[in-house]
C-alpha positions in Angstrom: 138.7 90.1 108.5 137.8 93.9 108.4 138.4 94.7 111.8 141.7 92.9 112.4 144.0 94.1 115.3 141.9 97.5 116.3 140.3 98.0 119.5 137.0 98.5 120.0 135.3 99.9 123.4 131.7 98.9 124.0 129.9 100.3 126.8 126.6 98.6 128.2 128.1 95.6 126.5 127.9 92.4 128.7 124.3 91.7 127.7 122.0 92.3 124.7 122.8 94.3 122.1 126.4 95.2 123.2 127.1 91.6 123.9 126.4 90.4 120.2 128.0 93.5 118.9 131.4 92.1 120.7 130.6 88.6 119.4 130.5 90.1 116.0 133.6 92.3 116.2 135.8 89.7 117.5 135.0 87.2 114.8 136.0 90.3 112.1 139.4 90.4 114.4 138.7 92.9 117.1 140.1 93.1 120.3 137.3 94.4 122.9 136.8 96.1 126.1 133.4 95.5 127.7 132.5 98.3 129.3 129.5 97.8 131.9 128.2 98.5 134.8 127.2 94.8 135.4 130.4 93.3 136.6 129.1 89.7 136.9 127.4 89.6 133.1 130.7 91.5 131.7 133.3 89.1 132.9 130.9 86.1 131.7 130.9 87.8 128.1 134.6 88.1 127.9 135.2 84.7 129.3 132.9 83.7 126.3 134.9 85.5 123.8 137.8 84.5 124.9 137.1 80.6 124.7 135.7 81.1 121.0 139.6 83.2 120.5 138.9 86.6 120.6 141.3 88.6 123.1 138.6 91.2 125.6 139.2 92.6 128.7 135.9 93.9 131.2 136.1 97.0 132.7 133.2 98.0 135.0 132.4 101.6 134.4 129.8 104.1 135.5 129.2 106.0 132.4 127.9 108.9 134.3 130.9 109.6 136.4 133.4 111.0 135.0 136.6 110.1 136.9 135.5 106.0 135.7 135.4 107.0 132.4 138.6 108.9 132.5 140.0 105.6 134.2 138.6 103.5 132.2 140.1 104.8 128.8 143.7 104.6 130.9 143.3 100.9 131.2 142.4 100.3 127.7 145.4 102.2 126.7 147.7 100.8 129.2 146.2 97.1 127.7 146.0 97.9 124.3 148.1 101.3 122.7 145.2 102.8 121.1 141.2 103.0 120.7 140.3 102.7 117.5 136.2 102.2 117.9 134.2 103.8 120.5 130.6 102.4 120.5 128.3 104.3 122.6 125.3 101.4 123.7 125.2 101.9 127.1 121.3 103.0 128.5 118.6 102.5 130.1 114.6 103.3 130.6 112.5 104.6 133.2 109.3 104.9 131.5 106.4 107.2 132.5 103.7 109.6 131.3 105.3 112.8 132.3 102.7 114.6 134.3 103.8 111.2 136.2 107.4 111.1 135.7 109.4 111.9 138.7 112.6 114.5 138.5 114.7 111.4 139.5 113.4 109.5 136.6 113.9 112.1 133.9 118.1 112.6 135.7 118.9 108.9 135.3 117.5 108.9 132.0 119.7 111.5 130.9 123.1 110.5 132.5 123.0 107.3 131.1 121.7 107.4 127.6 122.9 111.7 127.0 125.8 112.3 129.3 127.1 108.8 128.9 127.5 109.5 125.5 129.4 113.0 126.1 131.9 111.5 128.4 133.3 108.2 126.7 133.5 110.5 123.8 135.0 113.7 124.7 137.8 110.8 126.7 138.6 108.9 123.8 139.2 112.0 121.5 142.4 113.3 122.1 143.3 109.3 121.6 142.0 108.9 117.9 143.4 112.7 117.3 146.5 111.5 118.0 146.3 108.3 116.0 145.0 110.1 113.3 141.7 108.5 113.0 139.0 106.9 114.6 135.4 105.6 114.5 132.3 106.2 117.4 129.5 104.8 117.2 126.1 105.9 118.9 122.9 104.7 119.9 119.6 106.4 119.7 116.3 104.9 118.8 113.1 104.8 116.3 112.2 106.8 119.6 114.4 109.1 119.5 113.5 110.2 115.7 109.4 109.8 116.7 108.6 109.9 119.6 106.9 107.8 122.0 104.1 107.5 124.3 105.1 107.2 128.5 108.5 107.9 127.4 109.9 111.2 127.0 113.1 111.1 128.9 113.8 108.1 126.6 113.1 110.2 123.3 115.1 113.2 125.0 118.0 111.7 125.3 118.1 109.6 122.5 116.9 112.8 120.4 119.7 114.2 122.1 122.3 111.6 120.4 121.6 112.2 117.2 122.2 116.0 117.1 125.4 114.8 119.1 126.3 112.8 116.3 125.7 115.0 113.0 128.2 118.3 115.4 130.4 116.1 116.1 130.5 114.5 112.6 131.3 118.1 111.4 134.3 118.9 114.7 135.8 115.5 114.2 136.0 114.3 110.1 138.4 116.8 109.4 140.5 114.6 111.9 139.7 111.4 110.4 136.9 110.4 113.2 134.1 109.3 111.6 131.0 109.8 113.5 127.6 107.6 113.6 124.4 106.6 115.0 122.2 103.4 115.1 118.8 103.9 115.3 117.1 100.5 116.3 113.5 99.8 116.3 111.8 97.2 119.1 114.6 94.5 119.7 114.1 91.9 122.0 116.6 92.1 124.6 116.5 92.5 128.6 115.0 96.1 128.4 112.3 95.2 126.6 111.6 92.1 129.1 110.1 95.1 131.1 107.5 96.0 128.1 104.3 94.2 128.3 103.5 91.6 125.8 100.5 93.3 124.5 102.7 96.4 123.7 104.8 94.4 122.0 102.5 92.7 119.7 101.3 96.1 118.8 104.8 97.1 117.2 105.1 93.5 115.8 102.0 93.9 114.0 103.0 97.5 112.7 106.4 96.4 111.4 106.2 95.8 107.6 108.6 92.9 108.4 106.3 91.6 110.9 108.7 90.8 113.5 110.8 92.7 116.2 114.0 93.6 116.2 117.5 90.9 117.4 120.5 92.5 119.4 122.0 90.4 116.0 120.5 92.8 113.4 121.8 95.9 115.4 125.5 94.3 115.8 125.8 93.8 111.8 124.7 97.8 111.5 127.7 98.5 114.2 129.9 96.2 112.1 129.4 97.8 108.8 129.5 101.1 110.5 132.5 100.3 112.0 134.2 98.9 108.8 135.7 100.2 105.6 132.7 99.3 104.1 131.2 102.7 105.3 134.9 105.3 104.9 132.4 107.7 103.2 129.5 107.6 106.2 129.5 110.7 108.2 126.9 112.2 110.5 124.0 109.7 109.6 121.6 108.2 111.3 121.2 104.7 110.0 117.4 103.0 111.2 117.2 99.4 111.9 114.0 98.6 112.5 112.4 96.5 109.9 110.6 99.8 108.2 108.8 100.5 111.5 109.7 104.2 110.8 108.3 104.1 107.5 
């Protein structure tokens, strides 16, 4: 098992993506913390993981506020001893050309997917210091390399995450914290429920793998990102996104 006894904190990961990351981790021999906002879905996905084995604990968590975070990180240690993996999937959309976007839009936007990112991570620092090691793992987007139509908070913040990840690659590998980011293409999950079909077959149709995206494909790029596998991965940006970005 290559991830046997360490802990790995997911935020946003009751549903989706998150949720089949967790699935993955605990069957390498992770213990997780769900960390989400959607209390209901979160308990459901532990109870899940903990009939197939694996040991998880839910904590609901606002990742824009920073007194939950801080709290949150003090439950996982109180549970656990230590943090060994941080993955960063928590976010959201609110998409709109922005001579229509509202100031409100463009905030939430960039709490979630931006801020989100800066508060789980500067919590669980001093943590991995300590420890003398540790992995985070981000996520930005195909959008957040490209671009996008209707969505420039989206490509902001997740534009945002990847020069997040390459400075803090360079702060933190000195101190055995490796630092990474997933870029995933169109994967089908409940965000992209609120996409219209037609929009979708577009990106089908100009993916050289002629299909979109599974929260599955994105969980085996956490895993190996997450693993020994990848000791020598610093500060990249790995795309999944079946060459979309090609």
């Amino acid at each position: 098992m290559k991830l046997l006894g360490k802990i790995a904190v997911i935020t946003g990961g009751a549903l989706g993506i998150g949720k089949q990351t967790a699935i993955a981790f605990v069957k390498e021999g992770a213990k997780i913390v769900i960390a989400d906002f959607d209390e209901e879905a979160g308990r459901q996905t532990v109870k899940e993981l903990i009939e197939t084995g694996g040991d998880a604990l839910f904590v609901k968590i606002d990742v824009t506020d920073r007194q939950q975070v801080t709290a949150m990180v003090e439950t996982v240690l109180k549970t656990f001893n230590r943090i060994d993996i941080l993955i960063n999937n928590a976010g959201i959309t609110a998409d709109a050309f922005l001579t229509k976007m509202t100031e409100e839009q463009w905030d939430r936007v960039i709490n979630v997917n931006l801020k989100g990112v800066f508060n789980c991570t500067q919590a669980v620092i001093p943590t991995m210091v300590e420890q003398g090691g540790g992995r985070i793992l981000n996520a930005s987007s195909v959008v957040g390399l490209y671009g996008n139509t209707g969505q420039t908070n989206y490509a902001a913040s997740k534009a945002g995450v990847i020069g997040m990840t390459k400075s803090l690659a360079k702060e933190l590998g000195p101190k055995g914290i490796r630092v990474n980011a997933v870029a995933p293409g169109f994967i089908v999950t409940e965000m992209t429920s609120k996409v219209p079909q037609k929009v979708l077959d577009i990106m089908e149709g100009k993916t050289p793998l002629k299909r979109l995206g599974k929260p599955e494909d994105i969980a085996k790029a956490y895993l190996f990102l997450s693993s020994p596998d990848s000791d020598f991965i610093n500060g990249a940006v790995l795309s999944v996104d079946g060459g979309l970005s090609i």
